[in-house]
C-alpha positions as CSV (number, residue, x, y, z in Angstrom):
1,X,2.4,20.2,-14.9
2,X,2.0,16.6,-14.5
3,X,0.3,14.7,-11.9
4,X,3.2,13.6,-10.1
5,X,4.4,17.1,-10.1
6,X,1.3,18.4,-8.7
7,X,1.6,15.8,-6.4
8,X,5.3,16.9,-4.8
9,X,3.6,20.2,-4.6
10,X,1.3,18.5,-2.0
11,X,3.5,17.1,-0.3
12,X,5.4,20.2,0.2
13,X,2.8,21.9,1.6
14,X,2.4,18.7,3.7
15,X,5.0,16.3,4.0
16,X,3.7,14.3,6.4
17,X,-0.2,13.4,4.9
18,X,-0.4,9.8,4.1
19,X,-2.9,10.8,1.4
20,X,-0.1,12.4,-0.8
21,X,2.2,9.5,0.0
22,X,0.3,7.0,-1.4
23,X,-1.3,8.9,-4.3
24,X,2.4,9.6,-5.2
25,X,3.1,6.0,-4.9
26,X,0.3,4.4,-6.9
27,X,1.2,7.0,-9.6
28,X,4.7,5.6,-9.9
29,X,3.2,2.1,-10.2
30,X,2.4,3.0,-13.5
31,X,6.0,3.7,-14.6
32,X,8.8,2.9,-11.4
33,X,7.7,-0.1,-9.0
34,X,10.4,0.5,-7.2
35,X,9.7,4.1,-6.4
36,X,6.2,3.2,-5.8
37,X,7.2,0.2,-3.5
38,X,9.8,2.9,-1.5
39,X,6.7,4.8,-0.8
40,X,4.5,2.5,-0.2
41,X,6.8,1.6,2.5
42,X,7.5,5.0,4.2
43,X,3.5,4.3,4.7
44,X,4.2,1.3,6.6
45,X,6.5,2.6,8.5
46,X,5.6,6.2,9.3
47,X,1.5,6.3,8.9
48,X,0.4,2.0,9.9
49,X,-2.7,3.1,10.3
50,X,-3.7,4.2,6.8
51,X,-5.2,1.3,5.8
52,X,-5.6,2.0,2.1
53,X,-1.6,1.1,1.8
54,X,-1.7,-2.6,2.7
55,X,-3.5,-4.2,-0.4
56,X,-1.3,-2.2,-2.6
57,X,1.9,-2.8,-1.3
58,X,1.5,-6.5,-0.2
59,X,0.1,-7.0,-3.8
60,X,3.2,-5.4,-5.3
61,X,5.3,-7.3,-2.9
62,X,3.7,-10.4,-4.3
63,X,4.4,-9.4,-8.1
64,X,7.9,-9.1,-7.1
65,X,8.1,-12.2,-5.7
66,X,9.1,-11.1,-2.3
67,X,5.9,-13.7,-1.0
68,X,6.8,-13.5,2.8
69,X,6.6,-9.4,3.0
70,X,3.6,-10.0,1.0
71,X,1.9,-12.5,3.7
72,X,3.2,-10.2,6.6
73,X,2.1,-7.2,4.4
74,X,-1.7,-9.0,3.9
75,X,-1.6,-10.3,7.8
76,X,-1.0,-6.6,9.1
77,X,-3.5,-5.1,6.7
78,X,-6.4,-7.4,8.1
79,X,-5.1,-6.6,12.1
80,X,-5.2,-2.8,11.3
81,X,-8.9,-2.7,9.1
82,X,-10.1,-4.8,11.8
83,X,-9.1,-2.3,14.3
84,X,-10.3,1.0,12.3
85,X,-13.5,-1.1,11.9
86,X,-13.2,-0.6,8.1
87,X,-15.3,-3.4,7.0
88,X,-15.0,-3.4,3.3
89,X,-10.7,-2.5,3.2
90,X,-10.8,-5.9,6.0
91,X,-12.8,-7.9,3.2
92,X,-11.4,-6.8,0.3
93,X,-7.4,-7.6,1.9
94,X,-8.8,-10.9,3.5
95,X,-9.8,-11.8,-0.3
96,X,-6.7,-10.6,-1.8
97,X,-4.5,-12.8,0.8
98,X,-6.9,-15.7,0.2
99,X,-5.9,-15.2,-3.7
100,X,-2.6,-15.1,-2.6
101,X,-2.5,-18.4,-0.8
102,X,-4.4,-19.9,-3.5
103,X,-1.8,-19.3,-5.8
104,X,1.4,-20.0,-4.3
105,X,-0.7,-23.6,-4.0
């Protein structure tokens, strides 16, 4: 059984734990962006406060060109580690959208 087989298994069990969601999704990053990006956004919408989902789709977002979802993507990350109080997911998305800006300069 692969890993994104084991992975459905999971999320059988659970299908509602944002965990499995977004270790399903950063497995398709490494062979369907868009599958990965569809559940990357389920997080968004249906678990916001999982705060490990917003570097990884607003970077994504930024790959694919799609630069304003990626700024919104980047803002929203920063409001919600800045409410969890998770200092190091805030610095390292306040980083990544500072790389951002830099390079749509």
């Amino acid at each position: 059984m692969n890993r994104l087989e084991q992975l459905f298994d999971f999320l059988k069990e659970d299908p509602n734990d944002p965990f499995t969601l977004y270790a399903i999704a950063t497995e398709y990053l490494k062979s369907d962006v868009q599958k990965a990006l569809t559940y990357y956004e389920k997080l968004l919408t249906e678990h916001p406060d999982y705060v490990g989902t917003y570097y990884h789709a607003a970077k994504l977002y930024a790959d694919l060109g799609r630069n304003e979802e990626a700024e919104n993507t980047f803002k929203k990350g920063i409001e919600v580690s800045e409410a969890a109080g998770n200092r190091n997911a805030n610095r390292e998305l306040k980083g990544a959208y500072q790389q951002f800006l830099d390079d749509l300069e």
